[in-house]
Legacy VTK file of the C-alpha trace (Angstrom):
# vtk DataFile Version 3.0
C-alpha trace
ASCII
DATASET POLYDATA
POINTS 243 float
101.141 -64.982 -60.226
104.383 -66.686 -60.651
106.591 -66.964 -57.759
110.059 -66.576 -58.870
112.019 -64.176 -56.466
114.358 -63.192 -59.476
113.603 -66.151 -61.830
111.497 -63.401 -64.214
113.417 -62.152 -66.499
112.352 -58.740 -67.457
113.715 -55.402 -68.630
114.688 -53.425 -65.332
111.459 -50.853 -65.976
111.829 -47.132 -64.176
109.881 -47.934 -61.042
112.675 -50.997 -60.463
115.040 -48.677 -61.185
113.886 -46.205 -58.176
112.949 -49.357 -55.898
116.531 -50.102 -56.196
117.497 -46.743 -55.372
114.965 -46.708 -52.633
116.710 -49.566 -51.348
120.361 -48.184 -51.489
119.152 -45.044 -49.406
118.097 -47.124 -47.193
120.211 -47.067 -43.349
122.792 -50.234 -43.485
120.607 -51.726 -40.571
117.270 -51.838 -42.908
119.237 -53.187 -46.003
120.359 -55.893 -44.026
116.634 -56.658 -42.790
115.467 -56.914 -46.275
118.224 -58.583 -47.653
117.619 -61.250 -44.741
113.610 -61.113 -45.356
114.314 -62.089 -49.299
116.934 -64.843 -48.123
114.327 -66.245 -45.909
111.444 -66.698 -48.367
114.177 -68.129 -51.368
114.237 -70.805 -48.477
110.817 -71.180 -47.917
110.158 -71.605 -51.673
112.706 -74.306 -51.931
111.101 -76.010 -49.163
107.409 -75.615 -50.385
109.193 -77.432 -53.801
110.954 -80.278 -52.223
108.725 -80.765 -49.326
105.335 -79.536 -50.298
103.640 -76.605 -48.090
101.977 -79.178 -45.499
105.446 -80.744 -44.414
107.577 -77.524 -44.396
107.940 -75.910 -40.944
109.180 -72.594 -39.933
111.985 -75.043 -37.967
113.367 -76.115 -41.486
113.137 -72.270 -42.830
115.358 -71.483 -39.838
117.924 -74.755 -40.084
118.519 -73.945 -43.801
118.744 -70.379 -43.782
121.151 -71.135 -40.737
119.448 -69.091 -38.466
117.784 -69.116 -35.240
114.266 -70.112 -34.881
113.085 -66.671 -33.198
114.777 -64.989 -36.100
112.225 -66.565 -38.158
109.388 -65.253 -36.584
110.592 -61.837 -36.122
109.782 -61.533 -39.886
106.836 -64.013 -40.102
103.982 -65.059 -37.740
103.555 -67.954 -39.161
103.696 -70.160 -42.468
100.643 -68.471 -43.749
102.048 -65.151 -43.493
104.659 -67.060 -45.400
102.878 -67.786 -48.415
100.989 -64.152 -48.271
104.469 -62.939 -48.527
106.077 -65.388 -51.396
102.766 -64.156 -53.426
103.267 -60.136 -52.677
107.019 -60.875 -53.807
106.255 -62.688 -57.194
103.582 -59.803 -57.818
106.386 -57.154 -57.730
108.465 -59.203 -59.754
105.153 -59.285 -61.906
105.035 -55.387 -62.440
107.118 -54.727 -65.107
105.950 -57.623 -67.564
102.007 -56.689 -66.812
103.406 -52.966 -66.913
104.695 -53.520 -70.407
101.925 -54.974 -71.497
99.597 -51.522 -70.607
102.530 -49.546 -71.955
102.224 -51.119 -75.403
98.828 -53.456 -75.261
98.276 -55.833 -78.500
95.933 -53.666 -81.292
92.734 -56.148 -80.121
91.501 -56.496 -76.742
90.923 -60.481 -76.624
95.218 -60.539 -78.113
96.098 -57.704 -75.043
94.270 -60.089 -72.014
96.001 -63.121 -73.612
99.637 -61.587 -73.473
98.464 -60.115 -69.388
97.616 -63.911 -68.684
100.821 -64.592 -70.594
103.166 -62.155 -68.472
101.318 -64.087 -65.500
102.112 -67.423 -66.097
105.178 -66.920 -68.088
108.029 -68.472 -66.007
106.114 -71.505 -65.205
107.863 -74.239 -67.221
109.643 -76.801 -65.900
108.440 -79.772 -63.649
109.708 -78.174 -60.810
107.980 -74.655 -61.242
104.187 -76.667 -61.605
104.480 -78.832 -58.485
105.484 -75.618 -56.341
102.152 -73.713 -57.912
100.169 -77.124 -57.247
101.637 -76.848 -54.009
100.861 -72.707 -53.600
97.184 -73.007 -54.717
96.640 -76.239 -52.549
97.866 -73.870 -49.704
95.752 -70.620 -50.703
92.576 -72.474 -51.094
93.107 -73.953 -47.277
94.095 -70.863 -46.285
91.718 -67.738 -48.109
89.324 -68.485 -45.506
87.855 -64.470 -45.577
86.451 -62.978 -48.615
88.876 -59.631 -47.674
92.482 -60.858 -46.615
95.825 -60.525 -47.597
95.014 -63.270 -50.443
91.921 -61.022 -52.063
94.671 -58.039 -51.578
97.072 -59.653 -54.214
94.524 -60.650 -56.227
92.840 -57.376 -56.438
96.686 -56.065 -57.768
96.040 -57.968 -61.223
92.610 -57.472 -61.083
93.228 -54.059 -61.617
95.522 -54.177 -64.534
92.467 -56.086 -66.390
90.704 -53.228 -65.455
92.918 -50.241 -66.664
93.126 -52.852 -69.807
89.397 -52.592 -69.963
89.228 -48.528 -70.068
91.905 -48.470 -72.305
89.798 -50.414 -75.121
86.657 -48.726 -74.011
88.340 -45.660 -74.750
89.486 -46.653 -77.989
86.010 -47.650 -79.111
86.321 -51.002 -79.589
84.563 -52.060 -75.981
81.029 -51.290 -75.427
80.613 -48.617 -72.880
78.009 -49.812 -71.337
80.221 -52.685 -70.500
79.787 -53.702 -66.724
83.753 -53.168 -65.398
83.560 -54.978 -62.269
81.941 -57.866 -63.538
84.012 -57.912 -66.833
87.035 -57.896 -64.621
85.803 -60.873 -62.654
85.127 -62.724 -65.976
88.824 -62.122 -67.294
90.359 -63.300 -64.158
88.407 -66.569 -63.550
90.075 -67.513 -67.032
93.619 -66.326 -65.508
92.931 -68.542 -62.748
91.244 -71.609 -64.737
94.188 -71.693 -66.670
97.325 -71.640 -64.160
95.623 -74.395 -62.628
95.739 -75.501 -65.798
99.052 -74.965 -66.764
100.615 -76.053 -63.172
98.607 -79.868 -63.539
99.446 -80.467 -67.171
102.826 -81.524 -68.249
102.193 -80.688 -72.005
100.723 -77.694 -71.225
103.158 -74.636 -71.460
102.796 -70.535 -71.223
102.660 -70.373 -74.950
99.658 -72.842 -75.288
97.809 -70.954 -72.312
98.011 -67.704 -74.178
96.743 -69.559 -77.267
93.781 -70.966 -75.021
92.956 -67.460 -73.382
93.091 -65.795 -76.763
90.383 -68.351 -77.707
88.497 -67.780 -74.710
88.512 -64.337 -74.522
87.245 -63.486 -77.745
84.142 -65.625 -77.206
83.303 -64.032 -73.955
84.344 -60.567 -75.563
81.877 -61.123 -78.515
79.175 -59.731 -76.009
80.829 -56.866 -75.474
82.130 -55.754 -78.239
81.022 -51.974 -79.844
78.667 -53.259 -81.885
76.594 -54.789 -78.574
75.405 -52.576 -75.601
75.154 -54.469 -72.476
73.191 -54.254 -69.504
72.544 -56.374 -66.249
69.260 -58.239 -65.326
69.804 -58.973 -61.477
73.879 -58.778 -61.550
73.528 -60.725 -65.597
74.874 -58.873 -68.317
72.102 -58.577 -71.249
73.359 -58.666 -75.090
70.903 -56.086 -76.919
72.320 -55.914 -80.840
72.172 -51.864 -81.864
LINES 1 244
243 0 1 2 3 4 5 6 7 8 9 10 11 12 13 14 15 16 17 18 19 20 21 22 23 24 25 26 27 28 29 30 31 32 33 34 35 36 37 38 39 40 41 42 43 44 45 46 47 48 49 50 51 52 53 54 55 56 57 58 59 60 61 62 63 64 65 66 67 68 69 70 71 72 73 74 75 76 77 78 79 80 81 82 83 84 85 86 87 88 89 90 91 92 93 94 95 96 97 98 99 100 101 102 103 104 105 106 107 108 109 110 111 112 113 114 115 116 117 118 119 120 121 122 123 124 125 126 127 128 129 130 131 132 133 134 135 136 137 138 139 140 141 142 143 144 145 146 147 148 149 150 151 152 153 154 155 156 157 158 159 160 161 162 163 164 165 166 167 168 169 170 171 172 173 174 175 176 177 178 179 180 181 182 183 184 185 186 187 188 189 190 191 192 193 194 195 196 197 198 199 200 201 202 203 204 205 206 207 208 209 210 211 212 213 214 215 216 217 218 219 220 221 222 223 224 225 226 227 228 229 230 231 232 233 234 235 236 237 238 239 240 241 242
C-alpha cells in the first residue's frame, strides 16, 4: 500500500479515465475542494518524511500549505484522519496496477500473488520512500486500535483482490475447491504485510527481491492447496487429505 499521490506510474486504466471525467463535471467550487484536499495531504506526506508522524502537527500542514489553521480541519479532524486518508489515496493510485494484474494474472497462482504483492510495494525504493512507510506503519499500529475502522476498511480493499485472485484459479482448476477463501486470503496477506515491513527496514532489500521472496513463499503455503489436495478445517485449521 504505497503512498505515492502520483509517484505510481501506471497506464491511465478506463476507470481513471472516468474518475477524471468525474472530476471535470464536477461544479468549479468542488474541483477546487479536491484539488485543495490532494495539496494538503502532498504536505502531510512530506512532513511525515522529514519529520516523522509523531512530530508533524496539523499547525505545520497549515504553515506549509500556506493556509489557515481552521482550513486544515475543515478537511481533517485530526492527524489520524490524516493518515486514514494518505492510505485511501495510495490505494486508488493502487487500482490500476492490482487491476492489471486480475486483467492478465501470471499462468500459476503462487507467480500471480507475487506480481499483486509486487504492484503493492512497487514504488518503494529509495531511502526516502522506506523511512516514510517505517514511519506510516509505526503510526497505523498506534493507531488501528478497533478490529473494524477505517484502517481494516483499506485493508479489506486488497484483501479482496487476493480473493477474486483466489476464484479465478479455483475456477481454472488449479486451486482446490474445497479451499477455505477467507482464511486463504488472510494467509496471502500476512505475507504482503511481512514483507513491506520487510522491504521498508532493509536497505538491500528492493520490490524485485520481495516478489522473488513471495513467489517462494507462496508456493510452499500453496502446496496444501493445490488440486491435487482437498482441504478442510479442524476448529478454524485447514486439514491436507491427499486424493
Amino acid at each position: 500500500m504505497p503512498v505515492s499521490n502520483g509517484a505510481r506510474k501506471a497506464r491511465p486504466s478506463k476507470s481513471v479515465s472516468r474518475l477524471d471525467a468525474d472530476i471535470k463535471s464536477l461544479p468549479l467550487r468542488d474541483r477546487k475542494k479536491l484539488q485543495q484536499r490532494t495539496a494538503l495531504l502532498k504536505v502531510a506526506l512530506q512532513l511525515f518524511r522529514d519529520q516523522g508522524f509523531e512530530s508533524a502537527r496539523m499547525e505545520d500542514i497549515a504553515r506549509i500549505a500556506e493556509v489557515s489553521i481552521p482550513t486544515v480541519y475543515n478537511y481533517f479532524a485530526n492527524k489520524r484522519d490524516v493518515l486514514v486518508e494518505v492510505l485511501k489515496q495510495d490505494r486508488q493510485d493502487a487500482l490500476p496496477l492490482y487491476d492489471a494484474v486480475l486483467k492478465n494474472p501470471p499462468g500459476t497462482p503462487a507467480e500471480a500473488f507475487a506480481a499483486l504483492i509486487y504492484a503493492n510495494v512497487s514504488i518503494i525504493r529509495r531511502p526516502a520512500d522506506k523511512r516514510l512507510w517505517r514511519e506510516i506503519l509505526a503510526a497505523v499500529a498506534r493507531s488501528h486500535d478497533r478490529e473494524k475502522d477505517s484502517f481494516e476498511a483499506n485493508h479489506r480493499v486488497f484483501k479482496d483482490y487476493i480473493e477474486r485472485l483466489l476464484r479465478h484459479f479455483i475456477e481454472a482448476g488449479k486451486l482446490s475447491a474445497d479451499l477455505p477463501l477467507e482464511i486463504a486470503a488472510d494467509v496471502i496477506y500476512a505475507v504482503n504485510s511481512q514483507n513491506l515491513r520487510h522491504l521498508a527496514s532493509s536497505e538491500r532489500s528492493s520490490p524485485e527481491k520481495i516478489r522473488e521472496l513471495a513467489l517462494k513463499q507462496i508456493e510452499f503455503v500453496l502446496d496444501r492447496w493445490s488440486v491435487n489436495t482437498s482441504v478442510s478445517t479442524t476448529r478454524g485449521k485447514p486439514v491436507k487429505h491427499k486424493q
